[in-house]
C-alpha positions in Angstrom: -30.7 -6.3 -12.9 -31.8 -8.9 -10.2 -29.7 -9.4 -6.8 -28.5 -12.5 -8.0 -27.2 -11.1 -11.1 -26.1 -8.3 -9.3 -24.2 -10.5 -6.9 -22.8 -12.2 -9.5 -20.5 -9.6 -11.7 -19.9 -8.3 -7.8 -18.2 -11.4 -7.0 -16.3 -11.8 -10.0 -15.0 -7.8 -9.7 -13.8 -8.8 -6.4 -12.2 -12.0 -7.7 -10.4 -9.6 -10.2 -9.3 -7.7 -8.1 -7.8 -9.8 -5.7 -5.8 -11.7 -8.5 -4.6 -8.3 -9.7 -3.7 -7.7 -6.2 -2.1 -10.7 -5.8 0.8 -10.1 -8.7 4.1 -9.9 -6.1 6.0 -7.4 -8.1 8.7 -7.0 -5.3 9.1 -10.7 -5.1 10.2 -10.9 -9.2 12.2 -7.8 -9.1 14.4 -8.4 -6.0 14.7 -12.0 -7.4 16.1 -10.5 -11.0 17.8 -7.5 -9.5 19.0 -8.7 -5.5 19.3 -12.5 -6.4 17.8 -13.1 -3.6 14.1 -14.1 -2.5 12.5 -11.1 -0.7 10.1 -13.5 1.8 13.3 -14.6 3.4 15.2 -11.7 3.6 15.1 -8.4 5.9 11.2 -7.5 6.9 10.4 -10.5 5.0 7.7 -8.1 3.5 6.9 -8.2 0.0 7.2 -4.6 -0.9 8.9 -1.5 -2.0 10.7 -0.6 0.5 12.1 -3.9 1.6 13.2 -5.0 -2.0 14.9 -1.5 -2.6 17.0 -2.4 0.9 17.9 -5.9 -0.6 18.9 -5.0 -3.9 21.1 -1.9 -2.2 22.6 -4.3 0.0 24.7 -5.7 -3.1 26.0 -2.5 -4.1 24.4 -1.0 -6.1 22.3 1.9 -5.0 21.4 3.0 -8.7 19.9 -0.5 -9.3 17.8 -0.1 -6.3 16.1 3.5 -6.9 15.2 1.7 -9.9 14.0 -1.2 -9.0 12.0 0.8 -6.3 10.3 3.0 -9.2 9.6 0.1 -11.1 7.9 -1.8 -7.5 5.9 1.3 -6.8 4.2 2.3 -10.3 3.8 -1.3 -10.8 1.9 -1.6 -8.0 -0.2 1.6 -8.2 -0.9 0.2 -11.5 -2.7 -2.6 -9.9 -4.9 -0.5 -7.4 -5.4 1.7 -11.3 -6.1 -1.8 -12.7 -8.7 -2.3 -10.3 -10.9 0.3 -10.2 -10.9 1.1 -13.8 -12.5 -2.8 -14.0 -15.0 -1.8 -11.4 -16.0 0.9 -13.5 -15.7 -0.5 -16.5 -18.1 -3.6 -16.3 -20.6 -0.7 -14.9 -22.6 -0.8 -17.9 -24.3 -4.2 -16.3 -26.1 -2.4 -13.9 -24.5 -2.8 -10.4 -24.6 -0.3 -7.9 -20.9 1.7 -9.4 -20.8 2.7 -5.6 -20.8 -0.7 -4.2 -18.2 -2.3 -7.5 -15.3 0.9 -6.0 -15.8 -0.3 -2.3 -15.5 -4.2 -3.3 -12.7 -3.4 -5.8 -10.7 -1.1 -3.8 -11.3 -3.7 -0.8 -9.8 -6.9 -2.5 -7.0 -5.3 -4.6 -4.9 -4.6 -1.4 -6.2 -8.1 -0.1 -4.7 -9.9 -2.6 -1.5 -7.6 -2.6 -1.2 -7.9 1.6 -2.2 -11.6 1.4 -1.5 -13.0 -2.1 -2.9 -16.4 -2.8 0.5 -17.6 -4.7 2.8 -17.1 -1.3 -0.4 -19.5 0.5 -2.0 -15.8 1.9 1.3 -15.0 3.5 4.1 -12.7 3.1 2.4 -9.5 0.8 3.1 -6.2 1.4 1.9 -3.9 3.4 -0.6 -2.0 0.6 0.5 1.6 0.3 1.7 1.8 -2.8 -1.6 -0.4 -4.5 -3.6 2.1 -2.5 -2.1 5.4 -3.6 -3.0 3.4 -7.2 -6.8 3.1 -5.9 -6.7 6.9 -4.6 -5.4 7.9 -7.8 -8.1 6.2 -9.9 -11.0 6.8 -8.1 -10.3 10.9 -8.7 -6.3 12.0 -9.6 -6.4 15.2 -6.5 -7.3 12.2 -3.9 -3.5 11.0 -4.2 -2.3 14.4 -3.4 -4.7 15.3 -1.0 -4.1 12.0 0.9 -0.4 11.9 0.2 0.3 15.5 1.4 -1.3 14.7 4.6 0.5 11.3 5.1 4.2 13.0 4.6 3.1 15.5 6.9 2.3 13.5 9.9 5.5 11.3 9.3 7.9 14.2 9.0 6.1 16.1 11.9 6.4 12.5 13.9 9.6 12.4 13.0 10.5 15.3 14.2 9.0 15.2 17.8 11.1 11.9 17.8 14.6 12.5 17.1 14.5 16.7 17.4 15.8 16.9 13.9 15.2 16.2 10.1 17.9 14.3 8.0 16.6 14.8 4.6 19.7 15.7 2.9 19.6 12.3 0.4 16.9 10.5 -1.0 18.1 7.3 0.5 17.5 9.8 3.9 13.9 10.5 2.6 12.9 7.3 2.0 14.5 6.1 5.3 12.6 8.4 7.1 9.4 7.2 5.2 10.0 3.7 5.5 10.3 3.5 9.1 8.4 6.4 10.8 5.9 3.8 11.8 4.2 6.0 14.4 3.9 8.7 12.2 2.7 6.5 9.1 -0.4 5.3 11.4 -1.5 8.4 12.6 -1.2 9.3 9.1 -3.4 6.5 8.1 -5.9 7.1 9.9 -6.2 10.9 9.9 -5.7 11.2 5.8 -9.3 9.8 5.1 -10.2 13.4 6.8 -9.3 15.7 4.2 -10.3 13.3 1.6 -13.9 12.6 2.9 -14.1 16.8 2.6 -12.9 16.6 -0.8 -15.7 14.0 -1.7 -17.8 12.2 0.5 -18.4 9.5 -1.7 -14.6 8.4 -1.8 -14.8 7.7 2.1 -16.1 4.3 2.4 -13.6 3.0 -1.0 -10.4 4.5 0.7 -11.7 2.7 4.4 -11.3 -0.8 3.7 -7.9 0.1 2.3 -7.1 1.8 4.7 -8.1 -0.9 7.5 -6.0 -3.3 5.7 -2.9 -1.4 5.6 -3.0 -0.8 9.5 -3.9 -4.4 10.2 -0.5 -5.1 8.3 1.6 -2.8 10.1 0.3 -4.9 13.2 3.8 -6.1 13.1 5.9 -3.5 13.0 4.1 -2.1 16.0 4.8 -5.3 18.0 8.3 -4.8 17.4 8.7 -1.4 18.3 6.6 -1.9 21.3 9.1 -4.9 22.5 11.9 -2.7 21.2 10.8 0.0 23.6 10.4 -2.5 26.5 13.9 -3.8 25.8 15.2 -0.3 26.1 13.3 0.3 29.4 14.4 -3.3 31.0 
């Protein structure tokens, strides 16, 4: 295959990818579940954990377990989605290498910046990336997982002195807003999963990069939060 060709089915996995990204599953369940549209609402983000706080907030704390189940493996399917294309359409002749990075890349793109909401208003990316980790080899997810949940507990910890983990709503309290602990996680995860398999390093990176840029936010407001509390 020539580099233009090359180039070619390269673009269009990316383009794929981006518009399977781009599906905002949060958005259509908290708007059949909550009643209520998710981008104006709470976080405003497009994802799990904000639409499971919506659709509790009416009542019904069943509902929103399972409308957080249905967010999350939805998602992850998309990040599946994604890389299973990338391999698929190997058989062209592309560098398979280069067709993981591009795919893994533009998935959570088009999930953190979706072109429907006017590249505004995604999600942050974690749960389309645990999808990517666990297509590109299943022990990644539980390799990169274990080591996330252990900086956000541990963080957690040195924070408040205690663990309140007694409920699952607790759990995924604790999860949801250990931001500090989350982007050490981040960061540090892609350690034990480079050991596992060098190759997976670079597809997991740009994932990675993206989900931090996205939680630029949240560390704004707990940076101002923390200034409020000192002035």
């Amino acid at each position: 295959m020539n580099p233009v060709e090359s180039s070619t089915w390269l673009a269009l996995i990316a383009a794929i990818a981006y518009i399977v990204g781009s599906f905002p599953t949060a958005y259509f369940v908290t708007k059949r579940m909550g009643r209520k549209d998710i981008r104006l609402e709470g976080s405003h983000n497009v994802g799990a954990m904000n639409a499971y706080g919506l659709i509790k907030s009416n009542g019904s704390g069943k509902l929103a377990a399972l409308g957080l189940v249905i967010i999350v493996a939805t998602d992850m399917g998309k990040g599946i989605l994604a890389i299973y294309i990338a391999r698929w359409l190997s058989f062209l002749g592309y560098n398979p290498v280069v067709a993981l990075i591009i795919g893994s890349f533009f998935v959570i793109l088009g999930h953190n910046y979706p072109f429907c909401f006017k590249f505004k208003r995604g999600g942050m990316g974690l749960a389309s990336f645990m999808g990517v980790l666990l297509a590109l080899k299943v022990p990644t997810l539980a390799i990169w997982g274990g080591a996330m949940l252990l900086f956000i507990f541990v963080a957690e910890y040195i924070q408040v002195r205690k663990w309140n983990l007694t409920s699952f709503p607790k759990v995924l309290s604790v999860i949801g807003n250990q931001v500090p602990g989350r982007l050490i996680g981040l960061g540090i995860a892609l350690v034990p999963v480079y050991f596992f398999d060098s190759q997976l390093l670079f597809p997991a990176l740009g994932p990675t990069i993206l989900v931090l840029i996205k939680h630029a936010g949240k560390i704004k407001t707990l940076v101002r939060a923390s200034k409020n509390r000192q002035g």
